[in-house]
C-alpha positions as CSV (number, residue, x, y, z in Angstrom):
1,X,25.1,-0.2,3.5
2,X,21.8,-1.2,3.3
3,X,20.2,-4.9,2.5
4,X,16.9,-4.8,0.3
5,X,13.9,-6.9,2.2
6,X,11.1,-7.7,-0.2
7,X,7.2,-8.9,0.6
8,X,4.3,-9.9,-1.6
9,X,0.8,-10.6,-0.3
10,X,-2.6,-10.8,-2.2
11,X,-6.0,-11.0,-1.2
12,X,-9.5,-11.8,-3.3
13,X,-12.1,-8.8,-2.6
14,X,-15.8,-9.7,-3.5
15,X,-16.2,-5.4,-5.1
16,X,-15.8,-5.0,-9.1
17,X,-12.9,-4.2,-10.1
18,X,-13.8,-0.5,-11.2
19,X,-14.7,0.0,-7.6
20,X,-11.6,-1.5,-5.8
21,X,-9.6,0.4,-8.3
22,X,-11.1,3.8,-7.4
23,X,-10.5,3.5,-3.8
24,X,-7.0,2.3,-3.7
25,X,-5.9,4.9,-6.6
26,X,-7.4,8.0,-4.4
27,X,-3.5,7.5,-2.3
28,X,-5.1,9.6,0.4
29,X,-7.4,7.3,1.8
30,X,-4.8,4.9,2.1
31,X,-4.3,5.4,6.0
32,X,-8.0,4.4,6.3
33,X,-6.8,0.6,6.0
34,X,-2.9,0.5,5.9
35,X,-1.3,0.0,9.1
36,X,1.4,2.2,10.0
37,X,0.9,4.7,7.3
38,X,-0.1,7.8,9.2
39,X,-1.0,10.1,6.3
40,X,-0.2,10.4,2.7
41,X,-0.9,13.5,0.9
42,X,-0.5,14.3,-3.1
43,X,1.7,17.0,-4.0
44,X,-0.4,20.0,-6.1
45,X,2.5,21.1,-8.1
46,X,3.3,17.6,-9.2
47,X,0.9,14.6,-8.8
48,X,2.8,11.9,-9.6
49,X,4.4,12.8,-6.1
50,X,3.1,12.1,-2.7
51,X,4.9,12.9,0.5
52,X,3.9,9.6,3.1
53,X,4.3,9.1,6.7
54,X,5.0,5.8,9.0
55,X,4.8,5.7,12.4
56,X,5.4,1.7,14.1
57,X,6.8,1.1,17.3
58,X,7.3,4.5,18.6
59,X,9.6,5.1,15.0
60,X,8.3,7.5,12.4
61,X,9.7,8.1,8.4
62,X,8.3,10.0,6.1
63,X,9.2,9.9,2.2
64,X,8.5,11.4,-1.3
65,X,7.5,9.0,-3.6
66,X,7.2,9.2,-7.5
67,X,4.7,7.1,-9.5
68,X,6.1,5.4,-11.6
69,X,3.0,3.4,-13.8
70,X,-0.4,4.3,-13.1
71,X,-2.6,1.9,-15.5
72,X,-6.5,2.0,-14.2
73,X,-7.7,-1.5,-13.0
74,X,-4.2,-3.2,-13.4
75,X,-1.1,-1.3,-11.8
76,X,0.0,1.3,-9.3
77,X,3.7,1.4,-9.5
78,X,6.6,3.6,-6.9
79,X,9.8,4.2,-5.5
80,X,11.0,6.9,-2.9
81,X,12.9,9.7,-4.2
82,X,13.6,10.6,-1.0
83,X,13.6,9.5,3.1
84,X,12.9,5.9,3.9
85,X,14.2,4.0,0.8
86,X,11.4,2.0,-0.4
87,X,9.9,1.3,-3.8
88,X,6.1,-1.6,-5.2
89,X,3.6,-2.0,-6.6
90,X,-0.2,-3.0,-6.2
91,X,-1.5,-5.0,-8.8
92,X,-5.1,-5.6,-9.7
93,X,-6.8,-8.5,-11.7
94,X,-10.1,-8.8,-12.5
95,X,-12.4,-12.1,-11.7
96,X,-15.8,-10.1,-13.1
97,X,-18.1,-9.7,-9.9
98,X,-14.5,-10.3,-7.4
99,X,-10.9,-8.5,-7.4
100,X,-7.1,-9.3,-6.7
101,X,-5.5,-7.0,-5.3
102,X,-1.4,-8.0,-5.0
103,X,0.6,-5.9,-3.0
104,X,4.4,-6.2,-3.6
105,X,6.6,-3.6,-1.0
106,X,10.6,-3.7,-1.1
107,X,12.6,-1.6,1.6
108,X,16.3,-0.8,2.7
109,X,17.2,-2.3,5.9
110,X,20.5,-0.2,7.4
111,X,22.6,-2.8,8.1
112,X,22.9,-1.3,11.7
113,X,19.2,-1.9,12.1
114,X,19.6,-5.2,10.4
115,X,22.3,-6.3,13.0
116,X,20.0,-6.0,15.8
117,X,17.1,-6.9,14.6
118,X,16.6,-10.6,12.8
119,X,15.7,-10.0,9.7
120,X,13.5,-12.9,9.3
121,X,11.5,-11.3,12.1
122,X,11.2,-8.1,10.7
123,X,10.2,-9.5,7.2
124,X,7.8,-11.5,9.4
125,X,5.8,-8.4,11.3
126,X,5.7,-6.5,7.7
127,X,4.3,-9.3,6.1
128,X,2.2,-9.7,8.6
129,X,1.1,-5.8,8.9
130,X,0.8,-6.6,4.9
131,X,-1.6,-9.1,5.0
132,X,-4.1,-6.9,7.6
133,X,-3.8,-4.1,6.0
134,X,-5.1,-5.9,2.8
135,X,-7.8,-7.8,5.2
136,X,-8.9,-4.1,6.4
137,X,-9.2,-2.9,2.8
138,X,-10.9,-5.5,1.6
139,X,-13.7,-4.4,4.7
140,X,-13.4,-1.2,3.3
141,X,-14.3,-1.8,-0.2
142,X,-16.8,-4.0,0.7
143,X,-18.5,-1.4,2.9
144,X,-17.8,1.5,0.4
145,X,-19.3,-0.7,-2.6
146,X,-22.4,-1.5,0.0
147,X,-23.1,2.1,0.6
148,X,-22.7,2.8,-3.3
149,X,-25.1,0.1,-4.3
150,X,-27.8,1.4,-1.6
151,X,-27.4,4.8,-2.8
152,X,-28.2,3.5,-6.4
153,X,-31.2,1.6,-5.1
């Protein structure tokens, strides 16, 4: 039996919209500022699924995830159809020259992992890894929209 752990955690990002969109949808950049995610790689025979893998603390998962919603410059939506049970979304409002980018993950526990470990704590280092990992790509898009706006000098 598993219990279902949930995080949200947002972050303004002084890049258009159109721009912070663009790099977040390419998935396979997403190791480039998400902690723990080791690699994610879209599947040719079927895009709207990408096999992911986690490494933290000496563990690693891997999972096949489906998209679910895909709208440009508002939502990326997923769950696992397979491996670690996990399922969010990233959500994206526009404030004209700045962005919002809200990241919403939720995740099975086993309850033998949720014995040992407090969950409080765990929810606490992944929100945690949450928040830097949005911190890192907002340095990311900020340096990607700097090198764009140079090249269009």
């Amino acid at each position: 039996m598993s219990n279902w752990l949930e995080h949200s955690v947002q972050i303004e990002i002084p890049v258009a919209m159109e721009q912070v969109w663009s790099y977040w949808a390419d998935l396979e950049r997403m190791p480039q500022w998400m902690l723990w995610i080791d690699s994610v790689k879209e599947l040719e025979d079927d895009p709207s699924l990408s096999r992911w893998t986690l490494s933290a603390t000496g563990l690693e998962f891997s999972w096949l995830a489906r998209m679910l919603k895909k709208i440009p410059g508002q939502i990326i939506q997923w769950e696992s159809v397979d491996g670690l049970p996990n399922r969010g979304a990233v959500r994206f409002y526009d404030r004209h020259d700045h962005s919002i980018v809200r990241l919403t993950v939720a995740y099975a526990i086993p309850g033998i992992v949720g014995e040992i470990m407090d969950n409080l704590f765990l929810g606490k280092l992944v929100e945690d890894m949450l928040h830097q990992s949005l911190v890192r790509f907002s340095k990311y898009a900020q340096a990607q929209a700097g090198q764009s706006n140079s090249l269009q000098s």
